[in-house]
TORKOL-4160 file (C-alpha; in steps of 0.2 Angstrom, whole numbers, padded with zeros to 4 digits, m for minus):
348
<pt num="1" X="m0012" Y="0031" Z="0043"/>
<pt num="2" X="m0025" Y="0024" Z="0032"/>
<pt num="3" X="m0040" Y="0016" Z="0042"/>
<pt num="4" X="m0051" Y="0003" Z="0028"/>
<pt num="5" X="m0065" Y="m0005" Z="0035"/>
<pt num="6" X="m0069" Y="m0021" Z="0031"/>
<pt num="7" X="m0080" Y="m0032" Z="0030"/>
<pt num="8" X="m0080" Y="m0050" Z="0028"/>
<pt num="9" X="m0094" Y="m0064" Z="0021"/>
<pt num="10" X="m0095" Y="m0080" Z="0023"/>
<pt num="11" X="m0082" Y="m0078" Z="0042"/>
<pt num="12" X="m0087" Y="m0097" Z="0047"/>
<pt num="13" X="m0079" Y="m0105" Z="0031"/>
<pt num="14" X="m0060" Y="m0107" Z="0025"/>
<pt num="15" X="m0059" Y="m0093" Z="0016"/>
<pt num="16" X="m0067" Y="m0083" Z="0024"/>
<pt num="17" X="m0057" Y="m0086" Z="0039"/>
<pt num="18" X="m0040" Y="m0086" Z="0030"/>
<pt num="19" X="m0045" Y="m0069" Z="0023"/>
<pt num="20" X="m0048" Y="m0062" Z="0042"/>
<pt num="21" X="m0030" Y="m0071" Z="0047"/>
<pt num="22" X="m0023" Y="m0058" Z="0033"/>
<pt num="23" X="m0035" Y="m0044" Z="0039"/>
<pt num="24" X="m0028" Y="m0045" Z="0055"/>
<pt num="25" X="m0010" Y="m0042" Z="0051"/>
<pt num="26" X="m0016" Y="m0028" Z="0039"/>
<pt num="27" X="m0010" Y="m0013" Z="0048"/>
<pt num="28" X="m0023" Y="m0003" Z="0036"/>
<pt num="29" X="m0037" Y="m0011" Z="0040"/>
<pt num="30" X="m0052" Y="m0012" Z="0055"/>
<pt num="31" X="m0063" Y="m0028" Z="0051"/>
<pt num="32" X="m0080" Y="m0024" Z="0052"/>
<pt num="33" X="m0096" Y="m0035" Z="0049"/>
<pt num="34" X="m0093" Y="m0054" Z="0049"/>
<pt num="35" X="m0108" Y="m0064" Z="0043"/>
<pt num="36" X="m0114" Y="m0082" Z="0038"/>
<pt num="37" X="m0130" Y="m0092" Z="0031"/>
<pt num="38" X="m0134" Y="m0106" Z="0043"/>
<pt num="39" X="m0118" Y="m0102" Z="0057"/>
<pt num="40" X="m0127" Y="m0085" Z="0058"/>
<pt num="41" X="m0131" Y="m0080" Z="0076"/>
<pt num="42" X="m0115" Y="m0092" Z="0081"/>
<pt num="43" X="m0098" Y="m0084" Z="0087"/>
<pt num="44" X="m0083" Y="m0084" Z="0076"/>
<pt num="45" X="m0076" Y="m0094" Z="0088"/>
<pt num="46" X="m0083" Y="m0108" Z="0085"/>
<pt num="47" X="m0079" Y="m0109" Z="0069"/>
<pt num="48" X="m0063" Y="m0103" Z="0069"/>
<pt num="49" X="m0056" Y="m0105" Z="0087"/>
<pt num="50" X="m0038" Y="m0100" Z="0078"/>
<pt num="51" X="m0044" Y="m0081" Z="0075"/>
<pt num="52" X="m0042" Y="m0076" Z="0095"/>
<pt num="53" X="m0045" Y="m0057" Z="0092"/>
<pt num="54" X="m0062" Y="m0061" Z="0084"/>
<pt num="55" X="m0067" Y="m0077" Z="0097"/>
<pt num="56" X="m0083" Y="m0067" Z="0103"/>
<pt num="57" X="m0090" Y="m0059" Z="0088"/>
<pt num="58" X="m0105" Y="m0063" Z="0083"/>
<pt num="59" X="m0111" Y="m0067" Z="0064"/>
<pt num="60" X="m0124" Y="m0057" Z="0055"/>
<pt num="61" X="m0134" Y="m0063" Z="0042"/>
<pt num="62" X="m0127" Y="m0064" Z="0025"/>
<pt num="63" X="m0136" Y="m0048" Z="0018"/>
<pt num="64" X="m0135" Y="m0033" Z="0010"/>
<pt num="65" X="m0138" Y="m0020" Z="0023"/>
<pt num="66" X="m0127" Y="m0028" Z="0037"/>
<pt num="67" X="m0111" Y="m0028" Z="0024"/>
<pt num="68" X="m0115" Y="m0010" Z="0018"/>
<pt num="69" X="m0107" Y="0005" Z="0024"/>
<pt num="70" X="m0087" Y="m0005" Z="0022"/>
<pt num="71" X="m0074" Y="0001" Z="0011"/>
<pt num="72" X="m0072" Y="m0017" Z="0008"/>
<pt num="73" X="m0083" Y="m0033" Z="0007"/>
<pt num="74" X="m0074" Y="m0048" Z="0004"/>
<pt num="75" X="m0085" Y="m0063" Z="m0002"/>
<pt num="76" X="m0082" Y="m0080" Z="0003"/>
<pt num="77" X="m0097" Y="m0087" Z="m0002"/>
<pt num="78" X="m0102" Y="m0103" Z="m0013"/>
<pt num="79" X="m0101" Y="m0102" Z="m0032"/>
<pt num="80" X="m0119" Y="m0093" Z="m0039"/>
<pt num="81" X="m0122" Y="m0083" Z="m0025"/>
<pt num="82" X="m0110" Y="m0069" Z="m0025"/>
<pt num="83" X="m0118" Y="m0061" Z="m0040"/>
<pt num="84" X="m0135" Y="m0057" Z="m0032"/>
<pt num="85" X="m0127" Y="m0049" Z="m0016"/>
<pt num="86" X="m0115" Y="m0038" Z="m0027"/>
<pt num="87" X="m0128" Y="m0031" Z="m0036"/>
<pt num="88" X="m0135" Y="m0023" Z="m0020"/>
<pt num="89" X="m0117" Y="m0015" Z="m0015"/>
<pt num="90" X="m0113" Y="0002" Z="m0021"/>
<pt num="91" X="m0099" Y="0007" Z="m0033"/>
<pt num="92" X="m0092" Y="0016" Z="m0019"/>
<pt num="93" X="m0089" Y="m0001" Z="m0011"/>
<pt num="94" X="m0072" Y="m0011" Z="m0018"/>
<pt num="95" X="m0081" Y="m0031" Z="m0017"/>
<pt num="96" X="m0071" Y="m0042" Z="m0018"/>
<pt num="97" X="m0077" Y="m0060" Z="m0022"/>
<pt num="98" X="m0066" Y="m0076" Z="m0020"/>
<pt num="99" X="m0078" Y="m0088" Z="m0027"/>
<pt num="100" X="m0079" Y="m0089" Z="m0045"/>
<pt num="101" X="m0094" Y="m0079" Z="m0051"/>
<pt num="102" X="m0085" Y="m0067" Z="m0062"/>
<pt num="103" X="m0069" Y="m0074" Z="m0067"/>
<pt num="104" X="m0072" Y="m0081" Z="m0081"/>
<pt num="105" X="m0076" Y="m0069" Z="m0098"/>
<pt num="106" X="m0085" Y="m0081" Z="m0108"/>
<pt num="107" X="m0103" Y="m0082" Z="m0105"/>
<pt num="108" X="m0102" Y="m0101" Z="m0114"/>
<pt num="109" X="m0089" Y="m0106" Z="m0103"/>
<pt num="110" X="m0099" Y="m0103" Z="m0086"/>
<pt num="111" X="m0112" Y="m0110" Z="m0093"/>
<pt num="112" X="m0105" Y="m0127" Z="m0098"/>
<pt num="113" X="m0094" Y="m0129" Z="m0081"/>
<pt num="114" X="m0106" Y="m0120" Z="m0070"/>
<pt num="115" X="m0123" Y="m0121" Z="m0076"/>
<pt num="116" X="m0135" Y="m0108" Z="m0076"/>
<pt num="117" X="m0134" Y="m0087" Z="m0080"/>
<pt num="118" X="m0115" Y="m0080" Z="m0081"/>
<pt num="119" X="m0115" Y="m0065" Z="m0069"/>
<pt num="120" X="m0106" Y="m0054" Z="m0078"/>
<pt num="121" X="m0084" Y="m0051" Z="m0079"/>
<pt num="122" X="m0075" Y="m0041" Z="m0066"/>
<pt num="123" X="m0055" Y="m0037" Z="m0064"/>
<pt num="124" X="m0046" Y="m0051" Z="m0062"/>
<pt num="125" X="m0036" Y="m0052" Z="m0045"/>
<pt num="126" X="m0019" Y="m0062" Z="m0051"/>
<pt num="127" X="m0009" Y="m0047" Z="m0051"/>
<pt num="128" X="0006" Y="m0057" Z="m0059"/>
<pt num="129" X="m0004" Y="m0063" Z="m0074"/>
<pt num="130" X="0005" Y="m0058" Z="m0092"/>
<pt num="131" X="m0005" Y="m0046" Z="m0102"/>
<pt num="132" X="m0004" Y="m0038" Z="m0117"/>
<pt num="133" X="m0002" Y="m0025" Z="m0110"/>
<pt num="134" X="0011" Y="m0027" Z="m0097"/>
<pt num="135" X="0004" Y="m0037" Z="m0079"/>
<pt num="136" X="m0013" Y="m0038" Z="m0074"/>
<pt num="137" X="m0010" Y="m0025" Z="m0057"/>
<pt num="138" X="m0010" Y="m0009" Z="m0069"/>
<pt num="139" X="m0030" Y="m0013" Z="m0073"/>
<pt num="140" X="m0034" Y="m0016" Z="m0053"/>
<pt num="141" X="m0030" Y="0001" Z="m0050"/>
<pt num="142" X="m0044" Y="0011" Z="m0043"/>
<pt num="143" X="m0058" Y="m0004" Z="m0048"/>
<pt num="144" X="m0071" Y="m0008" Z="m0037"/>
<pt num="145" X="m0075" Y="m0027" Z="m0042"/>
<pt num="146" X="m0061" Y="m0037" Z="m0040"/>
<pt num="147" X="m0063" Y="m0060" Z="m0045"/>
<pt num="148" X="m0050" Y="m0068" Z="m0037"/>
<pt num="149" X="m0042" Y="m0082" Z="m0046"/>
<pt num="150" X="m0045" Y="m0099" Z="m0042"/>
<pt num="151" X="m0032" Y="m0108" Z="m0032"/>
<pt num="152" X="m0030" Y="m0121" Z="m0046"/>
<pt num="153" X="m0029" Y="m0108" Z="m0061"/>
<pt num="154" X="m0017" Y="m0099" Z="m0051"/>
<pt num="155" X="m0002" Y="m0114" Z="m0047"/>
<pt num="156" X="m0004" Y="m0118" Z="m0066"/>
<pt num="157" X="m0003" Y="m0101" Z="m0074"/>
<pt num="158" X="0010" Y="m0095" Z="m0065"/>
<pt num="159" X="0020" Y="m0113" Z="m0069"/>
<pt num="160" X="0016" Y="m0111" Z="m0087"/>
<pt num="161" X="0014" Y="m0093" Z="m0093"/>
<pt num="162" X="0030" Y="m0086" Z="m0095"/>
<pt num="163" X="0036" Y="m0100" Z="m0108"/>
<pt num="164" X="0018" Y="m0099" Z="m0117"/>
<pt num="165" X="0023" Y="m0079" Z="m0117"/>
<pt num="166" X="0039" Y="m0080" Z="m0124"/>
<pt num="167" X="0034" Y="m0096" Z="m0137"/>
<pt num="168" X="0046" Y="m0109" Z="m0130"/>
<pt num="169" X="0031" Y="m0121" Z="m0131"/>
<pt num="170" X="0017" Y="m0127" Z="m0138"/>
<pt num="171" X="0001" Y="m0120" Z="m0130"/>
<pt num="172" X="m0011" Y="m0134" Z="m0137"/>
<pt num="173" X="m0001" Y="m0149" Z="m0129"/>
<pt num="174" X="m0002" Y="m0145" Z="m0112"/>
<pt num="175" X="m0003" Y="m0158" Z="m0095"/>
<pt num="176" X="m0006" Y="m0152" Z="m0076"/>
<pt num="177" X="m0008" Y="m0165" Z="m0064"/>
<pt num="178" X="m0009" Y="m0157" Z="m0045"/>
<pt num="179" X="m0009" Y="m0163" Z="m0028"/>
<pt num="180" X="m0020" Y="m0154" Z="m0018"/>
<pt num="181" X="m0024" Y="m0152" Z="0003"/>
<pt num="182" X="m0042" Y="m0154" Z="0005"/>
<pt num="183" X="m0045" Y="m0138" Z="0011"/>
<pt num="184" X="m0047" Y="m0132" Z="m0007"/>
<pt num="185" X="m0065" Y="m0142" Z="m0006"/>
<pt num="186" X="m0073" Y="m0129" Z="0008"/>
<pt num="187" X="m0081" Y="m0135" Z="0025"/>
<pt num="188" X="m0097" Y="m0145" Z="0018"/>
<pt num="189" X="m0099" Y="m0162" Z="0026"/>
<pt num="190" X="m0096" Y="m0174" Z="0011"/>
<pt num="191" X="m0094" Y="m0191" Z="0013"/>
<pt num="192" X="m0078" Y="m0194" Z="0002"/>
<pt num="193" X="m0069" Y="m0179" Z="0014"/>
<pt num="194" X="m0072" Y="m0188" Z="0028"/>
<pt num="195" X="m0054" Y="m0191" Z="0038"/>
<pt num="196" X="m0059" Y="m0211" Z="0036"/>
<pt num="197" X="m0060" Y="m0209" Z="0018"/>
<pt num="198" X="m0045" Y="m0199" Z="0017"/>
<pt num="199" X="m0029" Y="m0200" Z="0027"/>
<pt num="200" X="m0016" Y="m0213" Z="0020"/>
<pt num="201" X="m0027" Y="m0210" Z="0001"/>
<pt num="202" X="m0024" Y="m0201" Z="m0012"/>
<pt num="203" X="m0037" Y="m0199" Z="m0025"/>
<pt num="204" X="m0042" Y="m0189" Z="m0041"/>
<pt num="205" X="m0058" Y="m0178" Z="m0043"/>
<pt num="206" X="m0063" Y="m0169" Z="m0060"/>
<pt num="207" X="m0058" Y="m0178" Z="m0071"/>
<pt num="208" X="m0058" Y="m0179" Z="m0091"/>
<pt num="209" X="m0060" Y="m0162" Z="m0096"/>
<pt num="210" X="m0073" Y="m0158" Z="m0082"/>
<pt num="211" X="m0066" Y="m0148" Z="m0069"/>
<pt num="212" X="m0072" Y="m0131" Z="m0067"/>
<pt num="213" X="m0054" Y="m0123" Z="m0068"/>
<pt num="214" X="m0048" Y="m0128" Z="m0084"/>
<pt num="215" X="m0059" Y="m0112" Z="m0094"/>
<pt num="216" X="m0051" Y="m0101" Z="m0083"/>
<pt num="217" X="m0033" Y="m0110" Z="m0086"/>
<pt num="218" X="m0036" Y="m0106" Z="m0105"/>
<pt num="219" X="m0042" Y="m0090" Z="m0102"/>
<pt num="220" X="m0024" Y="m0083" Z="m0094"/>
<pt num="221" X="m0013" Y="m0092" Z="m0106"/>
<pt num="222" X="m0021" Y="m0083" Z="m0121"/>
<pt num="223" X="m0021" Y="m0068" Z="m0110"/>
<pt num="224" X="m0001" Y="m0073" Z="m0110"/>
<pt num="225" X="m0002" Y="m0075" Z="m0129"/>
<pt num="226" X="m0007" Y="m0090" Z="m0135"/>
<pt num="227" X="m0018" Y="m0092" Z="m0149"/>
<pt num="228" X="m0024" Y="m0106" Z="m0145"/>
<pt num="229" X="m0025" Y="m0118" Z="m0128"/>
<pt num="230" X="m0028" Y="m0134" Z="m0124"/>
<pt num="231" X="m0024" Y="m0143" Z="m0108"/>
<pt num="232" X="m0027" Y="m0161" Z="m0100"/>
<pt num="233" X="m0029" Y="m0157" Z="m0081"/>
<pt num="234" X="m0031" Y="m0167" Z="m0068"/>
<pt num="235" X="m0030" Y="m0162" Z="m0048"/>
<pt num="236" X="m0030" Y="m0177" Z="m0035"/>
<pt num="237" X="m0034" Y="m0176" Z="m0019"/>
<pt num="238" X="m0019" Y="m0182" Z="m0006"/>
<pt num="239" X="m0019" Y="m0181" Z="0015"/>
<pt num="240" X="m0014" Y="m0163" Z="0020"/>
<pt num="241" X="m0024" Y="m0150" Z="0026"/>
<pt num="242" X="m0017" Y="m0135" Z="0012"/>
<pt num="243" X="m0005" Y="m0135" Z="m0002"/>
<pt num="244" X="m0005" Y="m0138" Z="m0019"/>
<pt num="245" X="0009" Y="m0145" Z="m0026"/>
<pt num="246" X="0009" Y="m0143" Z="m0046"/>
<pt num="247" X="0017" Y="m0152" Z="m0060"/>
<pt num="248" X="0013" Y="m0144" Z="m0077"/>
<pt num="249" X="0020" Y="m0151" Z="m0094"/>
<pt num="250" X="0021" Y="m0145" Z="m0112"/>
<pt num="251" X="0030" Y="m0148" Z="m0127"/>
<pt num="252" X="0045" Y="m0138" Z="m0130"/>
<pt num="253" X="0050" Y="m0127" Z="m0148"/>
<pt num="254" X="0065" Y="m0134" Z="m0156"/>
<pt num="255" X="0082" Y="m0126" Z="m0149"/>
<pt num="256" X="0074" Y="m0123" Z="m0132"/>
<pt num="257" X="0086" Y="m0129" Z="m0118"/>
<pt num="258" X="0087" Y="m0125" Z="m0097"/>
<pt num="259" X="0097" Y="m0110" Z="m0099"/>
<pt num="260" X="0085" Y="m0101" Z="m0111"/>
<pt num="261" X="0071" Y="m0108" Z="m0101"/>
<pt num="262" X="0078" Y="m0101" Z="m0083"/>
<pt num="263" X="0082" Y="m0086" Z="m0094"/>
<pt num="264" X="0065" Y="m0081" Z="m0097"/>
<pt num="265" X="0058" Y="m0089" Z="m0081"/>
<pt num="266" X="0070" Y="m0075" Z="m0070"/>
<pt num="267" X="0066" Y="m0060" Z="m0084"/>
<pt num="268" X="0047" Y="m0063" Z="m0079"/>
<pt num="269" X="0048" Y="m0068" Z="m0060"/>
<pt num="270" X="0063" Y="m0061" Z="m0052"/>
<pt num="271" X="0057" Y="m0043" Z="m0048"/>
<pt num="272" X="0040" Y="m0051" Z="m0042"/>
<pt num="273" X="0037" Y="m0052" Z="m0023"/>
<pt num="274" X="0028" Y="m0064" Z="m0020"/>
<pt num="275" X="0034" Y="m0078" Z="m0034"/>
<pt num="276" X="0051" Y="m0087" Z="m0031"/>
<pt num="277" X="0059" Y="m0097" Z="m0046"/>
<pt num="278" X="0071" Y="m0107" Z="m0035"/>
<pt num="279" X="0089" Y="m0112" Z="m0038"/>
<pt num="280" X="0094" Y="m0128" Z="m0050"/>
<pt num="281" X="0092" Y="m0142" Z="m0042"/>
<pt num="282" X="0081" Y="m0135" Z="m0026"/>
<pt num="283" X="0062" Y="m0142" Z="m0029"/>
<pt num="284" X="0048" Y="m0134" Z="m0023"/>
<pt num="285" X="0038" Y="m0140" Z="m0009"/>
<pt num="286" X="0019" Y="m0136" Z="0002"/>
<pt num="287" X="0028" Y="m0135" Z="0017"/>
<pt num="288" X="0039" Y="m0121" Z="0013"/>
<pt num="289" X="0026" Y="m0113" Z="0005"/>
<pt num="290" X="0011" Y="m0116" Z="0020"/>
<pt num="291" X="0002" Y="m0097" Z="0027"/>
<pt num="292" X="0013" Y="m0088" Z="0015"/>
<pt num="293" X="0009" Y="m0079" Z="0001"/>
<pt num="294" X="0020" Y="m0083" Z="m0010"/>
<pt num="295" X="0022" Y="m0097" Z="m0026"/>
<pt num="296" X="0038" Y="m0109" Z="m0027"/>
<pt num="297" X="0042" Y="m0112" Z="m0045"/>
<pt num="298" X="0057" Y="m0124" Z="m0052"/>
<pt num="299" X="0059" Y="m0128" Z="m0071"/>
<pt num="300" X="0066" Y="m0143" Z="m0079"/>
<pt num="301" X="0067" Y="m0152" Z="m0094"/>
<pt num="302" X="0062" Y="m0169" Z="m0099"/>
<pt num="303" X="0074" Y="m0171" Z="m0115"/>
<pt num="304" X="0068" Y="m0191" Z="m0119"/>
<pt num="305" X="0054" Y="m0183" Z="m0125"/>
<pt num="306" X="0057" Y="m0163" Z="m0129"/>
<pt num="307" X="0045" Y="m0159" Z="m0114"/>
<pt num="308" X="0047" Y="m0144" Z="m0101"/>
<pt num="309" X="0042" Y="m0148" Z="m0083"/>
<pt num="310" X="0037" Y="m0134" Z="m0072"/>
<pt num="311" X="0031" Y="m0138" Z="m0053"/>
<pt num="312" X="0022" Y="m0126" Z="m0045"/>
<pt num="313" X="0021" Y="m0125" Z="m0025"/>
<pt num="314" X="0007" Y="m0113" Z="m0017"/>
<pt num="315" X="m0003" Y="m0112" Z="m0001"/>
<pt num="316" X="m0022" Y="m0115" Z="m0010"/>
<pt num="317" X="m0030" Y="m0103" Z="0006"/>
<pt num="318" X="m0015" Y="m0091" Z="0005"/>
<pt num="319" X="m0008" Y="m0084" Z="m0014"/>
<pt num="320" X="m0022" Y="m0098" Z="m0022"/>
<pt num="321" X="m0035" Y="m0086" Z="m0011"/>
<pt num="322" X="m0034" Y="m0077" Z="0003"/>
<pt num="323" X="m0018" Y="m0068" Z="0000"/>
<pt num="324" X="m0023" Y="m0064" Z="m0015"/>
<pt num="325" X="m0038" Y="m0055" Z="m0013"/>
<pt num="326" X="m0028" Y="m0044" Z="0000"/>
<pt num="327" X="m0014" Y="m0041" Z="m0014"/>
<pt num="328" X="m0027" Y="m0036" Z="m0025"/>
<pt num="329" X="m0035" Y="m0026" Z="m0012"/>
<pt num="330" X="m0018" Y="m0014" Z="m0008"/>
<pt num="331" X="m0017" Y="m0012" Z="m0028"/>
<pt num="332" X="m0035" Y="m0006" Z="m0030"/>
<pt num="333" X="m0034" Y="0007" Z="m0013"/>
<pt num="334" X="m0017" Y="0012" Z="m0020"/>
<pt num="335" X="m0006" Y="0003" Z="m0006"/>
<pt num="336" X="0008" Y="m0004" Z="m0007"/>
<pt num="337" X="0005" Y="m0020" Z="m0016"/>
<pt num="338" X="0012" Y="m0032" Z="m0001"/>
<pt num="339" X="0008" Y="m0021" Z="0015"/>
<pt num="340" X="0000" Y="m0036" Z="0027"/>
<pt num="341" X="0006" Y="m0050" Z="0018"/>
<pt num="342" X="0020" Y="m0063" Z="0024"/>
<pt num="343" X="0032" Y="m0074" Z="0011"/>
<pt num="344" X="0038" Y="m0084" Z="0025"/>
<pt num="345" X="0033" Y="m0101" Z="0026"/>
<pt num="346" X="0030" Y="m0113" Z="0040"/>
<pt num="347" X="0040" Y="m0128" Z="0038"/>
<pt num="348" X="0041" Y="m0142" Z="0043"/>
């Protein structure tokens, strides 16, 4: 048996402890280093008390000569500081960064919703994403730099892009509106997350065009095959922990109907593991979808005004993350593509 070793930065964070929950049930992998910026020093246990096996290790600083010497380094840091670290890493090392530094491919685009220096393009880690030239898993093969998708761009993309593949809509009138946990914000004390400002309150963030998602969004529906994309997007904070919950909208060709539109949806997604497109009638949910790695999708269509309606149901630390990253990973070290990884919820 294969024995990867692997180390994980960021450990004290979200993802950084979703990724080790997956790493422990990879029966592939050891899990080396765990390190951290200001919880260095601290055991993982008190950060994540959940992560049993891994209670009394202690976290390294965040640097390069601690993570070296893994075949893999997953990065969980914040968004601007991957790049840096990478840099120092050999190409012998597969990196594996879930923050955002090298997901998008326009220098313009980080640069309006980030700010500062674009850090450069890796492989894209959505194995399911539609590609000219067939899915995005034949080009993880054998990299060694792999930009896991955010959790947002991930629920929307896979709700939209087989319609904007096969031209049942129109890519420039597009609306997503999500509900998201507020796990999907990290672990930074921030007033607004506070449980006092939060349970029994729902409300939006990124609004109006500004959320950091929506270049990336773009980005896959014209790998899909659109010519052009335009989308209104707007996520919205509601009280669970984790889930996001999906409802993406666009304007159907003329002589579209259901059965065309389920038609393609099941062409595209029945033969993917980790992607559902449920029965008629059955609507997907976070709490089916909660630790799993795996996307509910469900189609309808809005005939009083010629609109398809796709909700998209995903665990943000899970498929939008986590999962995702270890999916990528078994593609790149020629595993099997769901060795490690569960598509069993935990509802209720």
């Amino acid at each position: 048996m294969t024995t990867i070793t692997a180390a994980v930065a960021g450990a004290s964070g979200y993802v950084g402890g979703e990724v080790l929950r997956m790493l422990l049930q990879h029966p592939h992998v050891e899990i080396g280093a765990l390190t951290a910026a200001s919880s260095a020093g601290s055991t993982l246990g008190e950060h994540q008390p959940h992560l049993r096996p891994l209670a009394d290790r202690v976290l390294q600083p965040t640097d390069a000569q601690t993570l070296a010497g893994h075949d893999v380094v997953f990065l969980g840091l914040p968004h601007g500081t991957s790049g840096p670290l990478a840099e120092q890493l050999g190409d012998d090392t597969l990196v594996i960064d879930c923050g955002a530094d090298f997901r998008l491919t326009s220098a313009d685009d980080w640069t309006t919703f980030y700010g500062g220096e674009h850090a450069g393009t890796w492989p894209y880690g959505l194995p399911e994403l539609i590609t000219a030239a067939g899915r995005q898993r034949e080009a993880l093969a054998g990299v060694r730099r792999i930009a896991v998708p955010g959790c947002n761009v991930t629920a929307v993309t896979l709700g939209l892009q087989p319609a904007v593949a096969a031209g049942l809509v129109n890519p420039t009138d597009l609306v997503a509106v999500l509900a998201n946990g507020y796990s999907g914000a990290g672990k930074a004390l921030k007033p607004h997350l506070l449980a006092a400002e939060g349970l029994g309150a729902a409300s939006p963030y990124g609004v109006g065009g500004t959320h950091r998602h929506i270049p990336e969004i773009a980005q896959n529906l014209r790998s899909a095959g659109a010519a052009d994309v335009s989308i209104s997007f707007t996520p919205t904070l509601v009280p669970m922990a984790r889930g996001i919950l999906a409802t993406s909208t666009a304007v159907l060709r003329p002589g579209v109907d259901l059965a065309r539109v389920r038609e393609v949806y099941g062409q595209v997604y029945d033969d993917e593991p980790f992607i559902h497109l449920l029965p008629e009638g059955q609507w997907p949910t976070t709490a089916a979808t909660l630790g799993a790695n795996v996307a509910h999708v469900q189609v309808a269509i809005d005939e009083a005004v010629g609109r398809l309606v796709v909700i998209t149901a995903l665990d943000n630390l899970v498929k939008g993350t986590a999962g995702a990253a270890v999916q990528s990973m078994n593609l790149a070290l020629d595993l099997p593509e769901t060795t490690g990884l569960h598509t069993v919820g935990m509802a209720p």
